[in-house]
C-alpha positions as CSV (number, residue, x, y, z in Angstrom):
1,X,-87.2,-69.8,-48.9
2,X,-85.4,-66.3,-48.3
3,X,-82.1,-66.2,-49.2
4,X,-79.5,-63.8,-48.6
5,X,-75.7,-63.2,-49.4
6,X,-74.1,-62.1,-46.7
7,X,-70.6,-62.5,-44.9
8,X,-69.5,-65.4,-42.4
9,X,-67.1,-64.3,-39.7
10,X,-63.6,-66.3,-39.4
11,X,-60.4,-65.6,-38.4
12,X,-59.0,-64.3,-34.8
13,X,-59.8,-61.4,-32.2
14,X,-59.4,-57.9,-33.8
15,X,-58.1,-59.7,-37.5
16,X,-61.4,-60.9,-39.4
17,X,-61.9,-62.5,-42.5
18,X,-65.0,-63.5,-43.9
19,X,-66.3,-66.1,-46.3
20,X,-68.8,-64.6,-48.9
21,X,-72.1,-66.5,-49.0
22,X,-75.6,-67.4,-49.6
23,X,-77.5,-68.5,-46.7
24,X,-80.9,-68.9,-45.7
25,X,-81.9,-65.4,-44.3
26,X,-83.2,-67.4,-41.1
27,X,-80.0,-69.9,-40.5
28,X,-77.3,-68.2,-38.0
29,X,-74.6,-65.9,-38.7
30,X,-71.6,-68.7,-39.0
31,X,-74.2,-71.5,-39.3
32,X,-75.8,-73.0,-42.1
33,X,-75.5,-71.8,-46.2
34,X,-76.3,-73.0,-49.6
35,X,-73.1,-71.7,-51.5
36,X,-69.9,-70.1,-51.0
37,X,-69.0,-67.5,-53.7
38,X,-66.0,-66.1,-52.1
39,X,-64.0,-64.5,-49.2
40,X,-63.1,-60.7,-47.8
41,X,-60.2,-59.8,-46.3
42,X,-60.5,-56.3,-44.9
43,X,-56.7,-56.2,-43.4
44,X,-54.9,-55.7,-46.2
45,X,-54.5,-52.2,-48.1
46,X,-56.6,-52.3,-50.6
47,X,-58.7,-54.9,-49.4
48,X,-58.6,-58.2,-50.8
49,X,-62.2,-59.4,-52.2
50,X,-62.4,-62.8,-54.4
51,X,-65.5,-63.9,-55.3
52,X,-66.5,-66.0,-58.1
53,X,-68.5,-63.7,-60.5
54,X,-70.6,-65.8,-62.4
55,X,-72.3,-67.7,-59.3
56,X,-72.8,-64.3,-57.5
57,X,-74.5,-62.8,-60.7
58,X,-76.5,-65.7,-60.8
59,X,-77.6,-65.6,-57.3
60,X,-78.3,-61.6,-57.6
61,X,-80.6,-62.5,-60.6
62,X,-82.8,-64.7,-58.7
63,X,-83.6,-62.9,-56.4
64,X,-81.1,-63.4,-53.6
65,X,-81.1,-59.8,-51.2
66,X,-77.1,-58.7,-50.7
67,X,-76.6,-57.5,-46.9
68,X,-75.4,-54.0,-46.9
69,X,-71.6,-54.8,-47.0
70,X,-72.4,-57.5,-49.5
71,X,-73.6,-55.3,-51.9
72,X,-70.7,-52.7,-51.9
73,X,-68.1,-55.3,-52.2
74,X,-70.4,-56.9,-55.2
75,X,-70.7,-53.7,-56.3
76,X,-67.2,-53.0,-56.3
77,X,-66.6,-55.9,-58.6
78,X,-68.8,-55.2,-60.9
79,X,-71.9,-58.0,-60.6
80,X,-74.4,-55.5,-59.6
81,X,-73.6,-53.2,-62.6
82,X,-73.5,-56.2,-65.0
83,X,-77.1,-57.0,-63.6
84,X,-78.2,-53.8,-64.0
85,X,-77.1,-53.9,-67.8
86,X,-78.7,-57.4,-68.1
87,X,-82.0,-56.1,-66.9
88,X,-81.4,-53.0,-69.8
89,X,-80.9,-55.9,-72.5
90,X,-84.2,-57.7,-71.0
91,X,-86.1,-54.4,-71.1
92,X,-84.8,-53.6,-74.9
93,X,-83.3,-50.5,-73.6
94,X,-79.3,-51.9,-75.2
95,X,-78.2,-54.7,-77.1
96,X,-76.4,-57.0,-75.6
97,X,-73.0,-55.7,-77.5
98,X,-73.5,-52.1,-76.1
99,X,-74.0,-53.7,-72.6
100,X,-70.7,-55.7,-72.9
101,X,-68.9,-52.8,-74.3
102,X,-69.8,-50.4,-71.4
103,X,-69.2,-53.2,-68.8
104,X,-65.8,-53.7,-70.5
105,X,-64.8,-49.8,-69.9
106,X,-66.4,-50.1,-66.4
107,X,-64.0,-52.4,-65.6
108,X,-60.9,-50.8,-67.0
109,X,-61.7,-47.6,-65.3
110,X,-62.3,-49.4,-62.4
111,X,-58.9,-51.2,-62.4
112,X,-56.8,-48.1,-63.5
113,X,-57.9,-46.9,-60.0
114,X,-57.1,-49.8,-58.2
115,X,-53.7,-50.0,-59.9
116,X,-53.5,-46.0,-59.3
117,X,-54.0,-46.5,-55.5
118,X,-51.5,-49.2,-55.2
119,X,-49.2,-46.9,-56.6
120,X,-49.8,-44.5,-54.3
121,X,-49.5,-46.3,-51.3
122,X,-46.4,-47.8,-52.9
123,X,-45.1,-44.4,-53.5
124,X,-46.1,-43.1,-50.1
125,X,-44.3,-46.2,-48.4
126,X,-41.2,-45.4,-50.4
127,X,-41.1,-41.9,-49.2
128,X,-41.3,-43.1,-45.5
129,X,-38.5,-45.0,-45.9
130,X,-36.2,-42.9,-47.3
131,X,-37.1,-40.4,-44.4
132,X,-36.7,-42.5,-41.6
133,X,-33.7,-43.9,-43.0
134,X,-32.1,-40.1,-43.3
135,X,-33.2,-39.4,-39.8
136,X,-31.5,-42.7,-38.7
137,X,-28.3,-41.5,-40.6
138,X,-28.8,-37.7,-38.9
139,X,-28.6,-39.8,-35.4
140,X,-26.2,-42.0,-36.2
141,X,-23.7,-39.0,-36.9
142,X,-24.7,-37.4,-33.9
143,X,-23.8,-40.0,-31.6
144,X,-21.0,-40.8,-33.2
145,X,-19.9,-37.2,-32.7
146,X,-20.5,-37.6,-29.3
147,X,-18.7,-40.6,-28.9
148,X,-15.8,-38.8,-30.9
149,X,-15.6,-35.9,-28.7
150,X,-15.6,-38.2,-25.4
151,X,-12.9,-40.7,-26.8
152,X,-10.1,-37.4,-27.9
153,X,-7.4,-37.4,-26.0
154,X,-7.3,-33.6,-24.2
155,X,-4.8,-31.3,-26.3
156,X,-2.0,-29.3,-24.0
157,X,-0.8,-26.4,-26.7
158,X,-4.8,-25.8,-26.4
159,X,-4.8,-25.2,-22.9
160,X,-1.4,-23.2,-23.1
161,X,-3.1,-20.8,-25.4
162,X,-5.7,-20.3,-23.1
163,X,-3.8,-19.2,-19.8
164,X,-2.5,-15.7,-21.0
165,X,-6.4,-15.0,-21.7
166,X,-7.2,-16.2,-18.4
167,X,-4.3,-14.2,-16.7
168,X,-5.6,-11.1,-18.5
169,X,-9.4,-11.9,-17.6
170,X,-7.9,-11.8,-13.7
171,X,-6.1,-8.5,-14.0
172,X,-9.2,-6.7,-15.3
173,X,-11.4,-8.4,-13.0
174,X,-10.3,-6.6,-9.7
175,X,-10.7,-3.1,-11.5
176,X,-14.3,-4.6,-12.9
177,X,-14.6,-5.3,-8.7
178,X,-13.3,-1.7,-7.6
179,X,-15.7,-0.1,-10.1
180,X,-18.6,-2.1,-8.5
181,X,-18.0,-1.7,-5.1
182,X,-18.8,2.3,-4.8
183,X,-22.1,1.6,-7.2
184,X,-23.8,-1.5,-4.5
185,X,-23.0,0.7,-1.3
186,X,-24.8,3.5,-3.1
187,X,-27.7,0.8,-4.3
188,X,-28.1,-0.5,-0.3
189,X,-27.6,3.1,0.9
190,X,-30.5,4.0,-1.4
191,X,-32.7,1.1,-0.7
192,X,-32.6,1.7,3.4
């Protein structure tokens, strides 16, 4: 019998989550399966991948083929490199100390990215709040300005001031009006 591990759809419309498993490579998609050796959840940031490491090397070792997505998120945790280093120890290409020892450093490398990214998006979040926050308080000021300058009360000594300056805008503005006049009867006379 063929077997495969591959992913079983669940969930809702446009928000899957899938169990991990190994099925018969003839059963159906959602149908059927030997084992369960963990789930995928692709909505979250990183993606959230448990899967039981010791059953999935197993299954790996005898023979069971890993879909495509399968294999990167096996890959990911680390049971195809460990079966790769296995199949080293078999061959007599490492002892099985210097496999454990490079596995080991695989996955602490591995994790200090992981914990590098969450960082990062931690970081970046951080920054977008403080922005939108200060762009919230830039608004909020405006309005209230606004609001502040429609709710004063209009000041008289204000306007007082301003009518001398209006008076003397008027008495310049019919010498402004002689000094026009001769230059647009000259401007019509030329256009005709």
């Amino acid at each position: 019998m063929p077997t495969k591990i591959r992913l079983q759809r669940h969930g809702k419309k446009r928000f899957a989550f899938y169990h991990v498993v190994v099925a018969d490579s003839r059963a159906p998609r959602d149908g059927k399966f030997i084992e369960k050796l963990g789930t995928y959840n692709p909505n979250t940031n990183p993606a959230t991948i448990d899967i039981d490491f010791d059953r999935s090397l197993h299954w790996v070792k005898t023979g069971a083929q890993p879909t495509e997505t399968c294999k990167a998120l096996l890959s990911y945790k680390g049971v195809i490199h460990k079966n790769h280093l296995d199949k080293g120890v078999l061959k007599g290409a490492l002892t099985q100390e210097q496999a454990d020892k490079k596995f080991a450093a695989w996955l602490e490398e591995k994790a200090s990215k992981i914990d590098g990214k969450k960082d990062s998006l931690a970081k970046a979040a951080d920054a977008d709040a403080k922005a939108r926050f200060a762009a919230e308080q830039e608004a909020n000021a405006k309005k209230a300005a606004e609001v502040a300058a429609k709710m004063a009360p209009p000041v008289e000594e204000v306007v007082e001031e301003a009518a001398p300056e209006v008076e003397a805008v008027a008495e310049a503005t019919p010498e402004v009006a002689a000094e026009e006049a001769p230059a647009a009867e000259e401007e019509k006379k030329d256009a005709e």
